[in-house]
Structures are given as C-alpha cells and as structure tokens.
C-alpha positions as CSV (number, residue, x, y, z in Angstrom):
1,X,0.0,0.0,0.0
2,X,1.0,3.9,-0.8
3,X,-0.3,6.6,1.2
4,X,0.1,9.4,-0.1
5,X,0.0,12.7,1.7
6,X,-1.8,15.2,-0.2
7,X,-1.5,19.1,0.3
8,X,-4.3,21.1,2.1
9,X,-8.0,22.2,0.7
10,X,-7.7,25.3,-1.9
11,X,-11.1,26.0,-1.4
12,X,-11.1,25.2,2.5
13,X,-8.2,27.3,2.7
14,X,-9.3,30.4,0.6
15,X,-13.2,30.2,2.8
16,X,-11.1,29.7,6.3
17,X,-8.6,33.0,5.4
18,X,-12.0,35.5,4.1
19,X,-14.1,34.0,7.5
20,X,-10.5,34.5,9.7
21,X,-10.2,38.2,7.7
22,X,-14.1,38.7,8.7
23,X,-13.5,38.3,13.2
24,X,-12.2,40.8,15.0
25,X,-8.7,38.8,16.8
26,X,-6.4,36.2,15.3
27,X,-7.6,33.0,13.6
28,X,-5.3,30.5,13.0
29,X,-5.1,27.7,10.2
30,X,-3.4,24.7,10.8
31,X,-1.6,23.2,7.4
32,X,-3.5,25.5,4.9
33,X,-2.3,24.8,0.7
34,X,0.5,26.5,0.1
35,X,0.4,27.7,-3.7
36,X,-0.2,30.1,-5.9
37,X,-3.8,30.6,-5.3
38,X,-3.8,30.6,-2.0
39,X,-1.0,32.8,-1.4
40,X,-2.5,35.5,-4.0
41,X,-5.5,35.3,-1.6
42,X,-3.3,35.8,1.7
43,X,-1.5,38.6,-0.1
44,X,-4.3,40.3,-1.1
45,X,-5.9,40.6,2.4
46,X,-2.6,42.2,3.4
47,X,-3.4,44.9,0.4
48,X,-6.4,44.9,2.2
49,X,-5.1,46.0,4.9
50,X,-5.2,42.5,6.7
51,X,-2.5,41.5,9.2
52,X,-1.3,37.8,8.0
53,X,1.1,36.1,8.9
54,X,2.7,32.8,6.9
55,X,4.8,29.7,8.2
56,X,5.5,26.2,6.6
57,X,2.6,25.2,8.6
58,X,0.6,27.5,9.9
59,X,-1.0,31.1,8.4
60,X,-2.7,33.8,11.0
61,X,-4.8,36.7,10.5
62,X,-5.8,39.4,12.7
63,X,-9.4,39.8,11.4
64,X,-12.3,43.2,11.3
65,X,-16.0,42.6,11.8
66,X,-16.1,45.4,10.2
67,X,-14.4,45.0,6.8
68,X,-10.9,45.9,5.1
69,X,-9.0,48.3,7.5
70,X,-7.2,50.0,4.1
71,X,-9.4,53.1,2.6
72,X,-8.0,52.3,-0.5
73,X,-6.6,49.4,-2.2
74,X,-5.4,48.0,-5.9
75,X,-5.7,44.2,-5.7
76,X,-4.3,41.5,-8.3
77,X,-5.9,38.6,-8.2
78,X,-3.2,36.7,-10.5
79,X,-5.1,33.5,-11.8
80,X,-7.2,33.2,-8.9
81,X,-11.0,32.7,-9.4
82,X,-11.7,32.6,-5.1
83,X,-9.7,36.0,-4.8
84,X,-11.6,37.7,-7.3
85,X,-14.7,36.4,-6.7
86,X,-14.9,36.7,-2.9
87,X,-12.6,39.6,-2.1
88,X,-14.8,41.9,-3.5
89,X,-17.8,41.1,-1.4
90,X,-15.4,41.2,1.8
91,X,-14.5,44.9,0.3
92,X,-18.1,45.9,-0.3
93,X,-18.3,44.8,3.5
94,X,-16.0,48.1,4.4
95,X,-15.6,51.3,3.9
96,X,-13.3,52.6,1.1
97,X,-12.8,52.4,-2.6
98,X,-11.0,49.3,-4.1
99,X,-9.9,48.3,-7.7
100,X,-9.6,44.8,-8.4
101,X,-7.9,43.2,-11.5
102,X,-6.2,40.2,-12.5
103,X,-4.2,37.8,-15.0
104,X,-5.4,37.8,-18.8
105,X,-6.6,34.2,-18.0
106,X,-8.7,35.4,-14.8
107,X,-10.2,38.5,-16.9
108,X,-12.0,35.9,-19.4
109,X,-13.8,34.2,-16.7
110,X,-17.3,36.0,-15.4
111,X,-17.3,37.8,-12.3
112,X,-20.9,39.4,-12.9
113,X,-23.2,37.8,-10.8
114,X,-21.7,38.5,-7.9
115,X,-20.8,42.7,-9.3
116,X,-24.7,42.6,-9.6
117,X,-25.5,40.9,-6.1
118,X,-23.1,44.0,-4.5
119,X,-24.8,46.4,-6.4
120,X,-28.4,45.3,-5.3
121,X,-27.0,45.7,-1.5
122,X,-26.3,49.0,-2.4
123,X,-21.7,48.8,-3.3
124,X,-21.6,51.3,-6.0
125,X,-19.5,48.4,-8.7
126,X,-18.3,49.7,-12.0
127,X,-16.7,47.6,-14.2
128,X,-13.1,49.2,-15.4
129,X,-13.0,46.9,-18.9
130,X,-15.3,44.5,-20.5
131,X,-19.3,44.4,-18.7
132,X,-19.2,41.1,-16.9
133,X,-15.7,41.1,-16.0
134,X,-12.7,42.2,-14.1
135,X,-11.4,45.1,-13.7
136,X,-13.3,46.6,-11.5
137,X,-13.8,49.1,-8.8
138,X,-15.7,49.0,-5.8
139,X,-17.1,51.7,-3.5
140,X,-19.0,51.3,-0.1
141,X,-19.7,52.3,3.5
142,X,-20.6,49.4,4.3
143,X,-23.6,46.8,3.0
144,X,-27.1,47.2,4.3
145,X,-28.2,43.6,4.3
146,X,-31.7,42.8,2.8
147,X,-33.0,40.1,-0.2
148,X,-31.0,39.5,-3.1
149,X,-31.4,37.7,-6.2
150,X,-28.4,35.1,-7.7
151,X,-28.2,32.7,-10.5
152,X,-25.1,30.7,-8.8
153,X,-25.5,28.4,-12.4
154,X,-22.2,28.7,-13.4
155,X,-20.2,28.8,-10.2
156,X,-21.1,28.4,-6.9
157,X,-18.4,30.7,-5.7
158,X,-20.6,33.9,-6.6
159,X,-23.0,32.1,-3.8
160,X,-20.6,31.3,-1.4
161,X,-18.8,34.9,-1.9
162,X,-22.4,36.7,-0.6
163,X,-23.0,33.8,1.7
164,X,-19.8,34.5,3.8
165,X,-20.3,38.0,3.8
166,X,-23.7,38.0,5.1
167,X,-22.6,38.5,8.7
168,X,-21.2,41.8,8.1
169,X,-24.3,43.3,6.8
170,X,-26.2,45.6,9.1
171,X,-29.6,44.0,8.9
172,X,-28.4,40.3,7.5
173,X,-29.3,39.3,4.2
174,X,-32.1,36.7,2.7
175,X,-30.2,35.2,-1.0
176,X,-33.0,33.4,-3.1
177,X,-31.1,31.5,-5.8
178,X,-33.1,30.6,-9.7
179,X,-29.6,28.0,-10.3
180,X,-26.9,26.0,-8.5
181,X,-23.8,24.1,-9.4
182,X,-21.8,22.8,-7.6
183,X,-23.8,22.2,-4.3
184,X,-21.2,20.6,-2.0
185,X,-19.4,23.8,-2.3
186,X,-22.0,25.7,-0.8
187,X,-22.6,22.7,2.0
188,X,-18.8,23.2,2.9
189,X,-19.2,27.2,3.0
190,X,-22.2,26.9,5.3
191,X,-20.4,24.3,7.6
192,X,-17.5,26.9,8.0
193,X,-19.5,29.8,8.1
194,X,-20.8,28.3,11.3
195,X,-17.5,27.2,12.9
196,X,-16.6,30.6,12.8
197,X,-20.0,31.5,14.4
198,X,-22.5,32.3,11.9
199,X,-26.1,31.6,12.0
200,X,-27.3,30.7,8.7
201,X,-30.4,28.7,7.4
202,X,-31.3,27.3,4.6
203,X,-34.3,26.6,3.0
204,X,-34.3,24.9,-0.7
205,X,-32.8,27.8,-2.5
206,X,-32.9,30.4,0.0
207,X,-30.5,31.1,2.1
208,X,-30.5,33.2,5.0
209,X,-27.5,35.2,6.9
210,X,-28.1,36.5,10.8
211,X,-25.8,39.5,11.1
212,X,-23.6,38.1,14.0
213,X,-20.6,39.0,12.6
214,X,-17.7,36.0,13.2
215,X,-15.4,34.9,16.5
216,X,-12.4,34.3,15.7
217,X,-10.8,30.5,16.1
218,X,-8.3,27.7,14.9
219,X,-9.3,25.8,12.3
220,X,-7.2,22.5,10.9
221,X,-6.9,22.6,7.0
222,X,-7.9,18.9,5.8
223,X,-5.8,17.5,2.4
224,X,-7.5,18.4,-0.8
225,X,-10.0,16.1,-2.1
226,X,-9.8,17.4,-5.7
227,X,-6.2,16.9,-5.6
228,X,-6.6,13.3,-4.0
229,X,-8.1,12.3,-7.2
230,X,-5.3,12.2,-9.3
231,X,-3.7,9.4,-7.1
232,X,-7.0,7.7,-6.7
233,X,-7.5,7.8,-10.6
234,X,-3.6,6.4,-10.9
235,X,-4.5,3.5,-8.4
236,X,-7.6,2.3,-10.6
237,X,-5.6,2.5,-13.7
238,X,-2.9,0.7,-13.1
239,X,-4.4,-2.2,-10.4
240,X,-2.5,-0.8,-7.6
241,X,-3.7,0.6,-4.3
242,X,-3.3,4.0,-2.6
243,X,-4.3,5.2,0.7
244,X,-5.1,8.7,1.3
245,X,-5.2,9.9,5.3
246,X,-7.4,12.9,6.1
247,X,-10.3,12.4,4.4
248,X,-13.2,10.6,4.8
249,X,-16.5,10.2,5.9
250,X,-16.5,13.7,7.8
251,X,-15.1,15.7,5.1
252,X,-16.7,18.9,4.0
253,X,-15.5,18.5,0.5
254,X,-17.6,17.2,-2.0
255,X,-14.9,15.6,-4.3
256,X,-13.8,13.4,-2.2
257,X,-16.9,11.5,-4.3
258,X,-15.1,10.6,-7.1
259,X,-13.5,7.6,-5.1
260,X,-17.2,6.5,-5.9
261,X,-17.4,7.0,-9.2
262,X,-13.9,5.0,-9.4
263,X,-15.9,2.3,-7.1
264,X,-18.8,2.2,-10.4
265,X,-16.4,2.0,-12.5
266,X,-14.9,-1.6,-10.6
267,X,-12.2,0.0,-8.1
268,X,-12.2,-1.4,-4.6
269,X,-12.8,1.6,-2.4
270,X,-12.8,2.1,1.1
271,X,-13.9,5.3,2.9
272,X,-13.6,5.6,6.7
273,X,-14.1,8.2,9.1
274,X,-10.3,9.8,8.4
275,X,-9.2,8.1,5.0
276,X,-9.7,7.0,1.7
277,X,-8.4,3.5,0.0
278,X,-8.5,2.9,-3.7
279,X,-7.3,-0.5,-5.2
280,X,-7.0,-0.8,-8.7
281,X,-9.0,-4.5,-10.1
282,X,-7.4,-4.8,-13.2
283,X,-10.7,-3.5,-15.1
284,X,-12.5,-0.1,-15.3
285,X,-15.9,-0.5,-16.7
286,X,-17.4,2.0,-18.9
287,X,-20.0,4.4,-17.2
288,X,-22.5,7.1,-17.7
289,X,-21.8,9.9,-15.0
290,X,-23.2,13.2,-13.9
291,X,-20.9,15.1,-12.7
292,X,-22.2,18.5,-11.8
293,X,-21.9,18.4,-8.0
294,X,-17.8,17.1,-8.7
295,X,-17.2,19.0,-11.7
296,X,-13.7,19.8,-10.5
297,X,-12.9,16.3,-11.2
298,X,-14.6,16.0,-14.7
299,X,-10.9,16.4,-16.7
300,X,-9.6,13.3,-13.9
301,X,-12.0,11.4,-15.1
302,X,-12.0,12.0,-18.8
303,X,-8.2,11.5,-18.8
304,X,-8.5,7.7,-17.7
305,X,-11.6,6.9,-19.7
306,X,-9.7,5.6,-23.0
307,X,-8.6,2.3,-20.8
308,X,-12.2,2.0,-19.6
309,X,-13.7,-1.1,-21.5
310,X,-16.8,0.8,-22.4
311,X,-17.1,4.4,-23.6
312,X,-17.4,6.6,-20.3
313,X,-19.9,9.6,-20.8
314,X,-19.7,12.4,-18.3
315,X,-22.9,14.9,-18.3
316,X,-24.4,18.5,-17.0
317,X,-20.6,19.9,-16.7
318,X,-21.4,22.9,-18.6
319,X,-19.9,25.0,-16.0
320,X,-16.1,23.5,-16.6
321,X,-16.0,25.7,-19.6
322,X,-15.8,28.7,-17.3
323,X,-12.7,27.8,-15.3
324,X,-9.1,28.2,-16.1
325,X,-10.1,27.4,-19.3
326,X,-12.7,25.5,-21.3
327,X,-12.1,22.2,-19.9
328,X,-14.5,20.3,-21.7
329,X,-13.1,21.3,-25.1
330,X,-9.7,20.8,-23.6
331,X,-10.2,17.5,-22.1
332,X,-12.1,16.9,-26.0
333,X,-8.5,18.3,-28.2
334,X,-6.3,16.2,-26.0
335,X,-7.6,13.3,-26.4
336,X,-8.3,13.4,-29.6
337,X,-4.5,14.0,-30.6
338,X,-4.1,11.3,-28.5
339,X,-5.9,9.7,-31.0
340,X,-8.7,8.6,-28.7
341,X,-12.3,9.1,-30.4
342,X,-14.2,11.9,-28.7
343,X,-18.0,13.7,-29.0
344,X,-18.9,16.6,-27.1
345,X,-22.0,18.4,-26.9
346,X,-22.5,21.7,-24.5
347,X,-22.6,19.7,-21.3
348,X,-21.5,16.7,-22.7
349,X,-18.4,14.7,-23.4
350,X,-18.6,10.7,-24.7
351,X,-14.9,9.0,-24.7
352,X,-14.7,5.5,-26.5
353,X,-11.8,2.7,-25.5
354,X,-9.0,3.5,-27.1
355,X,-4.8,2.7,-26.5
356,X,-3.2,6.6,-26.8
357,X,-0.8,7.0,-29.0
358,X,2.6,9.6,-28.0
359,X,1.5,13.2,-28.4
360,X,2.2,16.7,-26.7
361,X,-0.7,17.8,-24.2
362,X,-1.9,21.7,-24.2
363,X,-2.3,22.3,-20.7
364,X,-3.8,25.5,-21.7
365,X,-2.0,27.1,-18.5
366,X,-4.5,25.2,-15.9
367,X,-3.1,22.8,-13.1
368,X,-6.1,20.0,-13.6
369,X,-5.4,19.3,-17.4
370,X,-1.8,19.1,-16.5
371,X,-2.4,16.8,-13.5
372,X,-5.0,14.8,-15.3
373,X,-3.1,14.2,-18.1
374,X,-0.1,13.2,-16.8
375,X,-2.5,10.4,-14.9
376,X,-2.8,9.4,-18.2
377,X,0.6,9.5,-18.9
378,X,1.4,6.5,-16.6
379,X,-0.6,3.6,-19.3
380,X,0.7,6.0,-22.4
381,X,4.2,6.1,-23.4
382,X,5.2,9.4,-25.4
383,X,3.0,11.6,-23.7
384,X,4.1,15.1,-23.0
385,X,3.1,18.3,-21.3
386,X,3.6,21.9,-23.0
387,X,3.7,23.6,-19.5
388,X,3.7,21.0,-16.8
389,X,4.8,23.8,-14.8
390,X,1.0,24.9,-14.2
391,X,0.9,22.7,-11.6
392,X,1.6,25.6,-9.1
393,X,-1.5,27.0,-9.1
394,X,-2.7,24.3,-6.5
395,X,-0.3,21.9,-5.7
396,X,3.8,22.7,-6.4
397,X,5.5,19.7,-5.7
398,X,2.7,17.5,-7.9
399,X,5.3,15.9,-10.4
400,X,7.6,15.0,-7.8
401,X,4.7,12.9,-6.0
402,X,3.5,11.1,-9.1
403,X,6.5,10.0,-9.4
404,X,7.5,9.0,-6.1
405,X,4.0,7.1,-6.0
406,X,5.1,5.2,-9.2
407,X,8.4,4.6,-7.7
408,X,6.9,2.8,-4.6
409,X,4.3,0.6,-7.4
410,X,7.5,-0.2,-8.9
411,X,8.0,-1.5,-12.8
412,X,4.4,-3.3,-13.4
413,X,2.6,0.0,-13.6
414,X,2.4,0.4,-16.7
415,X,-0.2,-2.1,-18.0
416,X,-2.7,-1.9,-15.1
417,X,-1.4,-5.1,-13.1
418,X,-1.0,-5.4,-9.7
C-alpha cells in the first residue's frame, strides 16, 4: 500500500482566510495549501489592509468585523477565481474604494453575478474593462443587508462569496437562488461559516444570513480532495492501491466522491471516518456519469476513460467551460490527438476505449489538465506536457509525488497489473 499525503484544501483554505479576515482577533489555520492561489488570496488581504502572517505550517490573521481596514486598495488577483470572486464582497463589507484586476486568463472568466448581487446591496461596482468582468472598482460604506437575487448556475463561488459576507451586513441578508452548481461547495461554506459562528439557514434555495458577525478560532486545513483524485485515478488505472489519510467520511468536501465514481467504474474503495483507499481491479468499466456536483474532477475522469472497456460519458458539466479554461473542449483536443475518439456536446463529453498514441498535451496554462493528463501518462508512453509547470497553481510539488508514487508501485505500472 501507498499513502500518499496530499496538500491542504484550496477551497477550504481560501473560505477559512476571508471568515479569519471577517472576526475581529487572530484566527489561526493549521496546514492551509500553500500555492499560488492561495498565497495571491493571503497577499491580497494584506493589500487589504489584513494582518497575515505565513509559516510552513501554519497562516494567522488578525481579522475586522467590520471590513478591510485599508481606505484604498489596488488588488491582483493573478489567476485566482476565489480572490476575485470573494474579495470583493469582503471589500463591499467596508468602507473605502478598491480596484480589483487580475491575469489575462482570470479577466476571461465572469465575475458578474456576484458585481450585480453587491450592487443590489447598495456597493456602487463599476466595471473598469469589459461588462461582466474584471477590472473593477468597488465603493462602499458598508452593505445594508436585505434580499438578493443570484443565478449561482455557473459557479457556486458567486454564492458562497455573498454567503460568507452576510454576517457583516447591518440588517443580515435573505439570498433566493433561480440555479446552482456545484452544491457541495456551498454545504462546505455553510459548515465553515458556522464554525466561525454564523447563524445561517437554509431553506431549498434560499438562504439566510443573521448578522452576527464571526469569533475568531483555529481551524485545521484537511488535504484536498480534488487533488486526492489524481492518485485515486492512478490506483484504478494501473491495479494498484493508494491510501489517502485525512479524508473521509466527515469531510466537507464534495470531491472526495469521485472515489465512488472509481468504485462504479470496478475500483475497490474504502472510505472511513479519516481516510480513503482505492485499489485498482485490473478492469475499469465503462460508465454514464453526472458530474455536476464534482465538476472539478470531470478532466480526472475523462483523462482515464480511453482504458475504460466501455465508452465513459460524463454529463451536466457545462460549468467547466468557465474555469481556467474550457475544460470540456480541452479535455475533448487532447484526447483526440491522443488519437482517442471523442464527441462533445455543450454539457456533454462521450470517450470510446482507445490505446493513446505519443502526443504533446496543451495544458492551456491550468493545473487539472496538466495533473490529469499526466494520470494518463502512466498507461501511455510518449505523452508530454507543453507547460507542466501549471501545476503551481494548486499543488507545487505535484510531479515529484507522481513520481515517487510510481516509484513505490515499482516496474508493473504500466499495463494496469497489480
């Protein structure tokens, strides 16, 4: 057995720094991801105005109940979607002007639902460049609270950017959404939300947000379940078996379901309270899949689907076209010049059994093509990445840990026995 120790939660970490930036006193995360996204979001509360503070292990932040302490601020959000998406509602939430921009990658992806939710609550939002997307500039003495709209159809971080700041409005705020993708996302911002000492309810698709403000606490960082299933995906490829500690049955990430997708697709799986075992069988089946709750997951999947003994047809992903990049169409041009037959419809993608043949990937400058695809890399000799560098973005040392995990499996790895 391989256990592998996987970094902490990018999306834990970037909900556990806004919440630790949103109570007054010093919060304190335990093993929080240390990477590029993360530490744009930390750096960015300190343009903010934010005391943080960053060791190997541990991150602190002295936190305001009652927004930014900076008057003024010009935040980059590099390639970060949880920067630019929530730091602007934790702006709103003070008292100031603050202009907000970010990579060229970043710019393409939509910011306006969440521009439109701050304006309803009364932030005077204007967008700098294109309608719908960063730049922009906010302005606000605070938010009033009240009912807002939100179609959270495309991301679920718009959602979960209002939801966290609903404690710092003055009269709490009711959100009624028309759309939701993405759901355990918002399950894991509620269930932090009320560690830090929020009182929120919901009700279908209404939400609603008492305005207690947040207490200050420590909070532990578990390993990153999206990450995890690259090495769960490697063990049911190749018949081997690989043990991840930290997750598990009490885990607030919704991701961590893809171990049972793996289990449909003939993996052994085991999921305890505190960690996840997948064992490869020597077969993966072919399987119809919806994937919109684990979307995050959808190019893992599609990268081992050629040695699937069926075609494997993933559905209602729409929303992975808004990410880094379009990942449906991305996941769709790789495998096709890895001469694997692909069809693809707007929320679709079919993949038929195929043996890849050597080819250069286009990681299109985002970390889960590049990690999924060197997945498949293990069962297809030749293959290449144009920038396996991407990686950064969530998880730095990610080549080095495929192969050390293939190092441990030893020679056989390569044609799925044990």
């Amino acid at each position: 057995m391989a256990v592998v120790r996987v970094p902490g939660s990018k999306s834990t970490t970037a909900r556990a720094l806004f919440l630790s930036a949103c109570a007054d006193g010093r919060s304190t995360l335990g093993y929080p991801l240390v990477s590029d996204d993360t530490e744009a979001f930390a750096d960015r509360l300190g343009a903010l105005g934010f005391g943080v503070r960053r060791s190997a292990d541990e991150w602190s932040v002295d936190g305001s109940a009652s927004g930014p302490p900076a008057g003024e601020a010009d935040v980059y959000c590099r390639d970060s979607g949880t920067t630019a998406r929530f730091l602007p509602a934790l702006a709103a939430a003070g008292r100031g002007t603050y202009r907000f921009d970010a990579s060229a990658q970043m710019r393409r992806r939509p910011v306006g639902p969440v521009v439109e939710a701050l304006r309803a609550l009364g932030a005077r939002v204007r967008y700098l460049g294109a309608e719908g997307h960063l730049p922009i500039e906010v302005a606000s003495d605070g938010l009033e609270g009240g009912t807002v709209g939100m179609d959270a159809g495309l991301s679920s971080q718009f959602l979960t950017a209002l939801l966290m700041v609903g404690p710092l409005t003055r009269r709490g705020l009711r959100i009624e959404i028309t759309d939701l993708v993405s759901e355990p996302y918002v399950e894991m911002t509620l269930a932090l939300m009320r560690e830090f000492g929020a009182v929120v309810r919901r009700d279908g698709m209404r939400f609603d947000v008492e305005p207690t403000g947040y207490r200050a606490r420590e909070h532990a960082v578990e390993p990153d379940a999206s990450t995890s299933s690259y090495f769960f995906a490697a063990a049911a490829l190749t018949g081997q078996r690989v043990t991840v500690p930290g997750l598990g049955t009490e885990s607030l990430q919704g991701d961590i379901k893809f171990a049972e997708v793996l289990r449909a697709m003939g993996a052994d799986v085991e999921i305890g309270r505190d960690v996840v075992t997948v064992a490869g069988t020597g077969r993966l089946r072919g399987i119809d899949v919806n994937m919109r709750d684990i979307s995050d997951t959808m190019p893992t999947l599609a990268a081992i689907a050629p040695f699937a003994d069926g075609p494997v047809r993933i559905t209602d992903v729409h929303n992975t076209r808004v990410k880094e990049c379009d990942r449906l169409d991305a996941c769709a041009e790789n495998l096709r010049r890895l001469g694997v037959p692909v069809a693809e419809g707007r929320d679709w993608i079919e993949i038929a059994p195929a043996a890849p043949r050597p080819a250069v990937i286009a990681c299109r400058d985002d970390h889960r093509i590049a990690m999924s695809f060197s997945v498949t890399a293990i069962r297809a000799p030749g293959l290449e990445l144009d920038n396996p560098g991407c990686v950064r973005k969530t998880f730095p040392e990610f080549h080095d840990a495929l192969a050390g995990l293939r190092a441990r499996w030893g020679a056989d790895v390569g044609d799925g026995n044990r």
